[in-house]
C-alpha positions as CSV (number, residue, x, y, z in Angstrom):
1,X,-6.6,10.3,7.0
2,X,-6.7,7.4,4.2
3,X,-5.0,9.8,2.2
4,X,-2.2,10.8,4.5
5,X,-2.1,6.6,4.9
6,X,-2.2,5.8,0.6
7,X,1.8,5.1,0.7
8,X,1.4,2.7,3.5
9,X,-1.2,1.1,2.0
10,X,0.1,0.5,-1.3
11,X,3.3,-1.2,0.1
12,X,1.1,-3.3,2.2
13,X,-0.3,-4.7,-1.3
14,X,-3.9,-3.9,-0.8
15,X,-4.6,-3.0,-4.6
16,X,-8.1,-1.3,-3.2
17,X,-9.8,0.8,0.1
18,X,-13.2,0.8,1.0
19,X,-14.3,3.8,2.4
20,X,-17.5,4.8,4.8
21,X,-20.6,5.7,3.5
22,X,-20.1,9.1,2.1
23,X,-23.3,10.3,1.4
24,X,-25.0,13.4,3.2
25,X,-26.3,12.3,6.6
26,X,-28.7,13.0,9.0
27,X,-26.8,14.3,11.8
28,X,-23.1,15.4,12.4
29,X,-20.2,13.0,13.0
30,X,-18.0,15.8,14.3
31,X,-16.2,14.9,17.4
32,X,-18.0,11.7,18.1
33,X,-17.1,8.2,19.0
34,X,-17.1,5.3,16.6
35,X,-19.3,3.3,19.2
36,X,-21.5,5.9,19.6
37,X,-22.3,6.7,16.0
38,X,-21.1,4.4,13.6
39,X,-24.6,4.0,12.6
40,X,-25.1,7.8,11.5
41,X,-23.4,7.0,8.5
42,X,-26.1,4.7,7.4
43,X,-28.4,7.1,7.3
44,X,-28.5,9.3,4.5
45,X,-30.2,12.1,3.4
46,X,-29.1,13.0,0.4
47,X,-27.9,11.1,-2.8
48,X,-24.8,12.9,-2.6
49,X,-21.5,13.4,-1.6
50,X,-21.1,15.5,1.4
51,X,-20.6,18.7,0.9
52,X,-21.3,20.5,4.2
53,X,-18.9,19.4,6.9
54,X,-21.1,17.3,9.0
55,X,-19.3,13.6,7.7
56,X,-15.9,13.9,10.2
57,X,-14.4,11.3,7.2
58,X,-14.4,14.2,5.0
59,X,-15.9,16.2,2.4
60,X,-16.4,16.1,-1.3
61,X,-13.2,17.8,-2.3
62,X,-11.5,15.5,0.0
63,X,-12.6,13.0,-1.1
64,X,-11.7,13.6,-4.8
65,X,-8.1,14.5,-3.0
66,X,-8.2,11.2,-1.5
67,X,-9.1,9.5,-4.8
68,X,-6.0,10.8,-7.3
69,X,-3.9,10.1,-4.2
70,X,-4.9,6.7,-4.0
71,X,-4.5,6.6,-7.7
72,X,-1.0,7.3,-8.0
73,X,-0.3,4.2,-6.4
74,X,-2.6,2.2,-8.1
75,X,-5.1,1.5,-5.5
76,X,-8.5,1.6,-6.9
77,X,-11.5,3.0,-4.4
78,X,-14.8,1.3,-3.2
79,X,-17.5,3.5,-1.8
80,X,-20.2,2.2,0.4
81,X,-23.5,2.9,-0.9
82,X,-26.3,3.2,0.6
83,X,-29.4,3.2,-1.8
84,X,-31.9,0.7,0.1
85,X,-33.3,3.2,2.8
86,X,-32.8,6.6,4.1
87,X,-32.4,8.5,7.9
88,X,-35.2,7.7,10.3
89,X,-36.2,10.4,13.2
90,X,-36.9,7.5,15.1
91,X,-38.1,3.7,14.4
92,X,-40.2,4.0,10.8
93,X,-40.7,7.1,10.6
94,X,-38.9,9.5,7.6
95,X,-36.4,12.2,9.2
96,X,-37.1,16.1,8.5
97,X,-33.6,15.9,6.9
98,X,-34.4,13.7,3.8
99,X,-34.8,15.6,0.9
100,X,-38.1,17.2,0.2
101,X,-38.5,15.7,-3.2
102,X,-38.3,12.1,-1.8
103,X,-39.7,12.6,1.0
104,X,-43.0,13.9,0.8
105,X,-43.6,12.1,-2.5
106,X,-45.3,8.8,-0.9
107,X,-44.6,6.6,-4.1
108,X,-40.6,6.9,-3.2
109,X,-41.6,4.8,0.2
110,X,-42.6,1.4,0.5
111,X,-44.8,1.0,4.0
112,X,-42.3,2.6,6.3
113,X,-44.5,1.5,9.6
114,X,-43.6,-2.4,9.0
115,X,-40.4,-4.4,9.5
116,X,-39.6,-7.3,8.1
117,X,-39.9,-10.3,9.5
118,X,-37.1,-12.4,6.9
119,X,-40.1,-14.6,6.1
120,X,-40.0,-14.0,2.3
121,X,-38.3,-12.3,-0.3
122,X,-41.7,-9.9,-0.3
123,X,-41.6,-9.1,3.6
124,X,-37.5,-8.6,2.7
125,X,-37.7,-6.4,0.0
126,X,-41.0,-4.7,0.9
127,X,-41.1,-4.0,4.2
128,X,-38.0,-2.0,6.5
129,X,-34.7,-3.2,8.2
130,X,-34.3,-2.5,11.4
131,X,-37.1,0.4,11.4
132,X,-35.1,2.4,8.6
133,X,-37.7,4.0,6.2
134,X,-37.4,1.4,3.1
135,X,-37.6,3.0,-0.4
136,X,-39.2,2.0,-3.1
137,X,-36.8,1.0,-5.2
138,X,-38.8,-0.2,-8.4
139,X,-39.8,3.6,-7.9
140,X,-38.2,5.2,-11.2
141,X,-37.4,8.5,-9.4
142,X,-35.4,6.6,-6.8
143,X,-33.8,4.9,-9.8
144,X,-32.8,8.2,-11.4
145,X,-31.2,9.5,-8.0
146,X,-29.1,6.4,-7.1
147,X,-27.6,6.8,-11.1
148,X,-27.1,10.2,-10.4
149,X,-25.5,9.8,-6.8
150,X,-23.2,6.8,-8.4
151,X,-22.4,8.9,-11.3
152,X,-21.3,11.6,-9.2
153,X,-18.7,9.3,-7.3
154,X,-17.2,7.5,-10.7
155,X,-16.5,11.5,-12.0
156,X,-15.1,12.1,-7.9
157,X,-12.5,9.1,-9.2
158,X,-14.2,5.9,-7.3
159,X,-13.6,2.5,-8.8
160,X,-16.1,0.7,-7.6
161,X,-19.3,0.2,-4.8
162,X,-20.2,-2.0,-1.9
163,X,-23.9,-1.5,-1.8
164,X,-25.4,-1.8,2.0
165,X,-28.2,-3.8,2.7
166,X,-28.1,-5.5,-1.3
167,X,-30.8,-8.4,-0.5
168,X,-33.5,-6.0,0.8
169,X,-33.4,-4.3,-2.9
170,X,-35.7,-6.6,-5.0
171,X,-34.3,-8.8,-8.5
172,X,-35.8,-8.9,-11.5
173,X,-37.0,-12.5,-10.7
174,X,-38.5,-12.1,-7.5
175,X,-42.5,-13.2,-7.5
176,X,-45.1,-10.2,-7.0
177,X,-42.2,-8.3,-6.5
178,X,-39.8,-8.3,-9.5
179,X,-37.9,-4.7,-10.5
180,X,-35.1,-3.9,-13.1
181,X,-33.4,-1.4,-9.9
182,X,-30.0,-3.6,-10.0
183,X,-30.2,-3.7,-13.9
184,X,-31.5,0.1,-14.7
185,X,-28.7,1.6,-12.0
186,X,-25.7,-0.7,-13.0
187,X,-26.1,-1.0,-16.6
188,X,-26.5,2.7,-16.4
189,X,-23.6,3.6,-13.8
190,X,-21.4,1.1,-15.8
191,X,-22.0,2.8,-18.9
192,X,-21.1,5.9,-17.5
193,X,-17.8,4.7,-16.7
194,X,-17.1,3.5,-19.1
195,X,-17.2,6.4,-21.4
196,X,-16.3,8.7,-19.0
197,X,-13.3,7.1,-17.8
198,X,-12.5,4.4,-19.6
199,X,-13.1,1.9,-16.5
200,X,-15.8,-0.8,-15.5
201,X,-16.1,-0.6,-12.0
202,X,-16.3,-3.1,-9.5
203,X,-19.4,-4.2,-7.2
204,X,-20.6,-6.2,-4.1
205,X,-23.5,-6.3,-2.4
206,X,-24.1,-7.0,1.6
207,X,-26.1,-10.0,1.5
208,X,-26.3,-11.7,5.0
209,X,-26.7,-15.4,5.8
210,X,-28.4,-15.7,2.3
211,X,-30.9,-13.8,0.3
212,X,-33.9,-16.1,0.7
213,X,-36.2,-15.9,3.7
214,X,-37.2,-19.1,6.1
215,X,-40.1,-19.9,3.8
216,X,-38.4,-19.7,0.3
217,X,-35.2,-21.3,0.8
218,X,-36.2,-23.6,-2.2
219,X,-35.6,-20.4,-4.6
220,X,-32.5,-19.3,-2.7
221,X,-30.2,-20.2,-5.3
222,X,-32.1,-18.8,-8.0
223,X,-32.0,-15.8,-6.3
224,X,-28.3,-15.7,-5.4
225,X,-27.4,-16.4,-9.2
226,X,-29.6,-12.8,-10.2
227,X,-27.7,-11.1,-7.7
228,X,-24.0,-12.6,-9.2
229,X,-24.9,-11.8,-12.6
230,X,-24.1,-8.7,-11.7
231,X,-22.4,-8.3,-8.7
232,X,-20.4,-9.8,-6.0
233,X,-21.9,-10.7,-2.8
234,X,-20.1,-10.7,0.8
235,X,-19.8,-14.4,2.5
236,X,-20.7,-13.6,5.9
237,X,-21.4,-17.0,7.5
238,X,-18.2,-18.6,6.2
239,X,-15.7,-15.2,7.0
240,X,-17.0,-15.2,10.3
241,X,-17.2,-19.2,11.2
242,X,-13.3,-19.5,9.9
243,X,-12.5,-16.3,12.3
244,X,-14.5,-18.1,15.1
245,X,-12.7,-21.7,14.4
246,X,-8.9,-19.7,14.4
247,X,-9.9,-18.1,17.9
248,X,-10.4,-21.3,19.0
249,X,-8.1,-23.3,17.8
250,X,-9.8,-25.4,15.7
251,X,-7.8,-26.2,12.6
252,X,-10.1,-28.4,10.8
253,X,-12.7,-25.9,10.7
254,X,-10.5,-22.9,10.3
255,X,-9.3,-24.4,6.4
256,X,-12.9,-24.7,5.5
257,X,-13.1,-24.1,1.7
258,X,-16.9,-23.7,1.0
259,X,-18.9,-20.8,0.5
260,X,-22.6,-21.8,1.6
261,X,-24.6,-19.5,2.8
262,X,-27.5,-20.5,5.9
263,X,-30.0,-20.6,3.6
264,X,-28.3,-23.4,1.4
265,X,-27.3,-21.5,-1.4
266,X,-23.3,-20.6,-2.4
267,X,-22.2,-17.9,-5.0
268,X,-19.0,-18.9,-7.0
269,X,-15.5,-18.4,-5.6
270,X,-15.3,-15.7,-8.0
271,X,-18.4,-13.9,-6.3
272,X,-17.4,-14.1,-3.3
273,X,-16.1,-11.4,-1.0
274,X,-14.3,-13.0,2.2
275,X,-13.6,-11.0,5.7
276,X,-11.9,-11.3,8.9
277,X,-14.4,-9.6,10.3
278,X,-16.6,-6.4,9.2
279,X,-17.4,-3.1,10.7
280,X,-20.7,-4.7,12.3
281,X,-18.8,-7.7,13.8
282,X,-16.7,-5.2,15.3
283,X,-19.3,-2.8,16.4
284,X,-22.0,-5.7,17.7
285,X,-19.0,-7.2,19.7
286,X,-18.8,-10.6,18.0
287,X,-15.5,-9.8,16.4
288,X,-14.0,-6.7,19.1
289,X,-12.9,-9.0,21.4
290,X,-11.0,-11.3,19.5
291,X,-7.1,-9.9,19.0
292,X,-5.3,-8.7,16.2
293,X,-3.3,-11.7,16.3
294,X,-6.7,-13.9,15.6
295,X,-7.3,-11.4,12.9
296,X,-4.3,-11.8,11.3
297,X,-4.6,-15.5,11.3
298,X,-7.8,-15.1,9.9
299,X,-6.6,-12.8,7.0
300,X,-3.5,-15.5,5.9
301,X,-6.6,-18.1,5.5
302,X,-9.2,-15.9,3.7
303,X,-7.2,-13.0,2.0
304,X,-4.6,-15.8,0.2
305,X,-8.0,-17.2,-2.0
306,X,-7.4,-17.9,-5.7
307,X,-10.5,-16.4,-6.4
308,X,-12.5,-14.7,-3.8
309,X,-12.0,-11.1,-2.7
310,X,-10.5,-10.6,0.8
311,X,-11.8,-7.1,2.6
312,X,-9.2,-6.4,5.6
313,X,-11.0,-3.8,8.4
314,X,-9.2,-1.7,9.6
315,X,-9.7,-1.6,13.4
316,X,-9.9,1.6,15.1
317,X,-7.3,1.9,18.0
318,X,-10.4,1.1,20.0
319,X,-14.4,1.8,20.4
320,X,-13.8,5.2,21.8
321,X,-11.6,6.6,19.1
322,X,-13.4,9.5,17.5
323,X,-15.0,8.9,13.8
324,X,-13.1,10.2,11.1
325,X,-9.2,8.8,12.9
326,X,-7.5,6.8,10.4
327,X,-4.7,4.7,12.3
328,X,-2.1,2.1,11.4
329,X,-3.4,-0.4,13.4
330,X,-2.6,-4.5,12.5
331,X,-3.8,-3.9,9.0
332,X,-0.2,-2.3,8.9
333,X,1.8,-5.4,10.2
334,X,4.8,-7.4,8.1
335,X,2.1,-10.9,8.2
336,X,-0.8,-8.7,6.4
337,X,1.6,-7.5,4.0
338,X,3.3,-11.0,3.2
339,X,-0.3,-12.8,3.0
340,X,-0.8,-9.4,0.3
341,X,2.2,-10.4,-1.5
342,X,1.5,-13.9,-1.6
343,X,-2.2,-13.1,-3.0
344,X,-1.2,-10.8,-5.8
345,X,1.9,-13.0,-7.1
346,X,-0.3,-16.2,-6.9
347,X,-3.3,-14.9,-9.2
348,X,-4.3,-17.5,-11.9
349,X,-2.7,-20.0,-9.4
350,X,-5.1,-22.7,-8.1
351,X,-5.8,-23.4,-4.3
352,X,-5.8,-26.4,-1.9
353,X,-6.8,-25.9,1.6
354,X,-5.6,-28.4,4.5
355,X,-5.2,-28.7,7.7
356,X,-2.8,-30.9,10.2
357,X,-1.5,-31.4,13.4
358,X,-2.7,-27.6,14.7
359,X,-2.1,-26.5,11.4
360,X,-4.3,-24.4,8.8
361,X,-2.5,-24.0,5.4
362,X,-3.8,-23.2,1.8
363,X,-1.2,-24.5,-0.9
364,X,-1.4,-22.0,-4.1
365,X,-0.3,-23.6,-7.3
366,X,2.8,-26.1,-6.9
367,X,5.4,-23.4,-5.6
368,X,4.0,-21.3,-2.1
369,X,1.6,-22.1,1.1
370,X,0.2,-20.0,3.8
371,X,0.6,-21.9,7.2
372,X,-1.6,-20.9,10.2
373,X,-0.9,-22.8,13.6
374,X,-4.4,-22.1,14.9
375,X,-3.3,-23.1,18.7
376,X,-0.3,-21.2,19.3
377,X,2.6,-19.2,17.8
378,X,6.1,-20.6,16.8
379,X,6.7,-24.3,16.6
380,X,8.0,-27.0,14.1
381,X,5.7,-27.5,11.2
382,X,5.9,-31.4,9.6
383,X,2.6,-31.3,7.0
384,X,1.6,-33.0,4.3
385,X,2.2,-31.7,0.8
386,X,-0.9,-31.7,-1.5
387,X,0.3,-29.7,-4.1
388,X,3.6,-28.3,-3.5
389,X,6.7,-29.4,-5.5
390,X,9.9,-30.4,-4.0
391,X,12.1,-27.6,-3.4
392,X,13.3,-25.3,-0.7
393,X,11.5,-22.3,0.3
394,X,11.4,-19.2,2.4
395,X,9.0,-18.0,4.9
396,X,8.6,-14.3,4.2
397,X,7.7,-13.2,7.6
398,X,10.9,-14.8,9.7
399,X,13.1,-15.6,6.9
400,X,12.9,-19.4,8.1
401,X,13.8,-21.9,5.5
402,X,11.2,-24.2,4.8
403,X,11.8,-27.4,2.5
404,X,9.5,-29.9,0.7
405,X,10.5,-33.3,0.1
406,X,8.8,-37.1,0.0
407,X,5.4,-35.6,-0.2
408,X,6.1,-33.4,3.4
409,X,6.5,-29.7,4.1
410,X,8.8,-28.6,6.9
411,X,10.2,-26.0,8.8
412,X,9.7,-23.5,11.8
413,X,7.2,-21.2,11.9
414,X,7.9,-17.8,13.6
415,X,6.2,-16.2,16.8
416,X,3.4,-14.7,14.7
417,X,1.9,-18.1,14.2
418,X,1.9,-17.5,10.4
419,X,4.1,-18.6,7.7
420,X,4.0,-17.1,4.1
421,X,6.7,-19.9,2.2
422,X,7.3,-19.0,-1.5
423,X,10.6,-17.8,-3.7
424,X,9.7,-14.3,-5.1
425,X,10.4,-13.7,-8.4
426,X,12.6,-10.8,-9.0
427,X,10.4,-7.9,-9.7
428,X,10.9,-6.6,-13.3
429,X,11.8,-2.9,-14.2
430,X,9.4,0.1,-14.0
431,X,9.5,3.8,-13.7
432,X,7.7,6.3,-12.2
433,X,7.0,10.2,-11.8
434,X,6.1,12.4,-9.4
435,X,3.6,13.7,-9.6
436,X,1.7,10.8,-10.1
437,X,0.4,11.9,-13.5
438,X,0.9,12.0,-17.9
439,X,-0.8,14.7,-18.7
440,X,0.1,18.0,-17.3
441,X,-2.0,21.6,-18.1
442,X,0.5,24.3,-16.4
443,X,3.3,26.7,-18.1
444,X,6.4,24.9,-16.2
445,X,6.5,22.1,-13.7
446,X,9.5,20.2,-12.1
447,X,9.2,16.7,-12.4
448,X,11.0,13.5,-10.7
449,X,11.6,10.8,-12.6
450,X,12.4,7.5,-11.0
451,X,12.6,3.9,-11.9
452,X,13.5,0.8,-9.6
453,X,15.4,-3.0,-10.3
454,X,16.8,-0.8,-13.9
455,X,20.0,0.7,-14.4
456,X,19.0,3.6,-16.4
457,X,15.8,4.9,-18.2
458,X,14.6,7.6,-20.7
459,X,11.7,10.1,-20.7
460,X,9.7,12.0,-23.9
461,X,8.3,15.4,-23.9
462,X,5.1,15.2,-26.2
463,X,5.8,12.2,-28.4
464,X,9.6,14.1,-29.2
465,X,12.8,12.8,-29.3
466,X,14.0,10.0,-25.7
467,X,16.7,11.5,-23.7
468,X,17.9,9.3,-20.5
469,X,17.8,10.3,-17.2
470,X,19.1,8.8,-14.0
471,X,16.8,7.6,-11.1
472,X,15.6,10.5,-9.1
473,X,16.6,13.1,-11.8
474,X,14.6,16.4,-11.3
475,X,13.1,17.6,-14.8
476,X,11.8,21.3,-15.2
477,X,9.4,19.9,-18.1
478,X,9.0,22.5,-21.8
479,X,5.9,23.1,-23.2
480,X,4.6,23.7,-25.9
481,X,1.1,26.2,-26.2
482,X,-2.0,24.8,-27.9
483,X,-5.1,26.4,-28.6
484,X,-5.0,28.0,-25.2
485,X,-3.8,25.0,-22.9
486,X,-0.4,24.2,-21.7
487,X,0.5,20.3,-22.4
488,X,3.7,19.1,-20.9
């Protein structure tokens, strides 16, 4: 389904997907609801990809499919990983289903008949979340597997991982504690890649509400800044309170610009992954009944950061689709795609977050804003300009006109409630061929060649002689025979 969806998604200018869990799992996902078994995928078995059928998102080979699709079109691919625990037949207790060389080796398992209470970093780290057997992760066996299982996903062509459940796996500076997990599997996985395919991937970690517990908030920075050396962490409390703030029309708090966690610590903008809601808002109902138009309003404000990531979900129709449906819901929609736009020609660009008169708006650089009306849809926007340089501008949802000048910004915003005012610049030349690839390995293969804002363009056939072609010319490519492979 992502696959089928990759075209759609490039256009929309998401530059990555995030995909399920896609590990073997305890029980089948085959014609099931996503209410009723969203959780199944967070219960592996296995440290690898699925091979069998059971995961309704798809097996191994699709995956891989899924993966040179995506990177035709430039869109890189996070995989949820989940390395902190395993499936359960039942609160703490170890399903049949685990693998027999992990699970009936005790010194894979930290005390799998106690929760934690989110007293400590010990009780967090040590003890199990939500009754899921916990494994040991200083454990070098359970090293070795997770480097084997991320391995395997790098050669199936992902880019990067979101790792479930990050702040239950321990740091190397925790007291009593203390492991090299996060340094032994990343340094090892980004090695891998590295030399393998010339790439260094990209991670986050779930940490919620900060990674200290109620009695060690005093270390909770400490703690955060081991976890960012090496990672990304998501910024739950401040994604969900700006959603929360749109939905109600509070303006004020809808541009809030901090980061901070409960537990008083922040990571850097740059660290930070933003939301406008996740697959557990949505599941636990805290997000589900907010609309897609809060959603969207919520995406203008935290996917148009300088420097934080922004993860759009992609909502299923509704609770009772079955798992595995991939639909264009709002992620789909002309404001997502503007506030993309925006984002990607605004990098390097700084930020200045406002808000006035109903109005949320981040300014980027001197030349574009994002405007949100938090308490309604279309109406005439008169705020003030902290940043933006006199000029005239267009809103790329509505095609309103949009002027700044004596220090105010002006114009009408359109019925979504979201304005996205900047001058595009003219997008420079490229080509492209289908298929998506350089290399070929086949005797002949018909080619199309295509290029976009260029008048004509030229192709060469093994580092020979450039001959021009016009846009959408069909090539029926020579080769030439070496040493038992065909190289186009």
């Amino acid at each position: 389904g992502i696959k089928n969806n990759m075209q759609k998604i490039a256009e929309q200018g998401f530059t990555a997907i995030q995909t399920s869990p896609i590990q073997t799992i305890k029980e089948t996902t085959q014609n099931r609801t996503m209410s009723g078994s969203w959780w199944v995928y967070y219960q592996p078995s296995t440290f690898n990809i699925e091979t069998n059928g059971q995961n309704a998102c798809g097996t191994k080979a699709e995956f891989e499919a899924m993966c040179e699709e995506a990177h035709k079109y430039g869109v890189k691919v996070i995989v949820d990983a989940v390395l902190n625990h395993m499936a359960n037949d039942g609160d703490n207790t170890i399903s049949r289903t685990v693998i027999p060389d992990i699970r009936d080796d005790s010194s894979c398992w930290h005390d799998v008949s106690r929760n934690s209470w989110y007293e400590s970093r010990w009780d967090i780290t040590q003890f199990c979340m939500g009754g899921l057997p916990d494994l040991n992760t200083s454990n070098t066996k359970v090293q070795n597997y997770a480097k084997s299982f991320l391995k395997e996903c790098i050669d199936a062509g992902a880019d990067g991982f979101r790792f479930d459940g990050t702040k239950h796996i321990e740091t190397s500076i925790d007291s009593g504690c203390a492991s090299n997990f996060w340094n032994n599997v990343l340094g090892a996985t980004t090695s891998y890649a590295q030399s393998s395919r010339g790439i260094t991937p990209y991670y986050y970690g779930e940490i919620l509400d900060g990674p200290a517990g109620s009695n060690d908030k005093n270390n909770a920075q400490n703690i955060l800044n081991n976890y960012t050396s090496m990672m990304s962490v998501t910024s739950n409390n401040v994604s969900d309170d700006i959603r929360n703030q749109v939905n109600g029309g509070n303006a004020q708090g809808a541009a809030r610009s901090d980061l901070t966690y409960s537990d008083g610590s922040a990571p850097a903008p740059s660290k930070a992954v933003l939301w406008n809601e996740s697959h557990d808002t949505y599941a636990n109902g805290s997000s589900s009944g907010q609309s897609d138009t809060t959603l969207k309003k919520t995406w203008a404000l935290v996917g148009s950061r300088a420097e934080s990531c922004g993860l759009y979900l992609a909502r299923p129709r509704s609770a009772s689709d079955q798992i595995g449906t991939a639909s264009v819901t709002a992620w789909g929609d002309k404001e997502v795609q503007a506030v993309n736009q925006f984002k990607n020609s605004f990098i390097g660009k700084t930020e200045y977050l406002s808000s006035e008169n109903g109005y949320a708006y981040n300014e980027r650089g001197t030349e574009g804003v994002v405007i949100v009306n938090c308490s309604g849809t279309s109406g005439n926007v008169n705020i003030t300009a902290k940043k933006m340089a006199a000029g005239t501008y267009t809103d790329q949802i509505s095609g309103n006109t949009f002027t700044v000048s004596n220090g105010r910004i002006s114009g009408n915003i359109g019925s979504t409630g979201i304005a996205v005012v900047y001058n595009p610049k003219p997008a420079g030349p490229s080509a492209s061929v289908t298929p998506g690839s350089k290399t070929y390995k086949t005797d002949t293969l018909e080619l199309t060649l295509s290029y976009k804002n260029a008048t004509s363009g030229q192709y060469s056939i093994d580092g020979g002689a450039y001959q021009n072609f016009t846009d959408n010319h069909n090539r029926l490519g020579s080769c030439l025979r070496h040493d038992h492979y065909n190289k186009c």
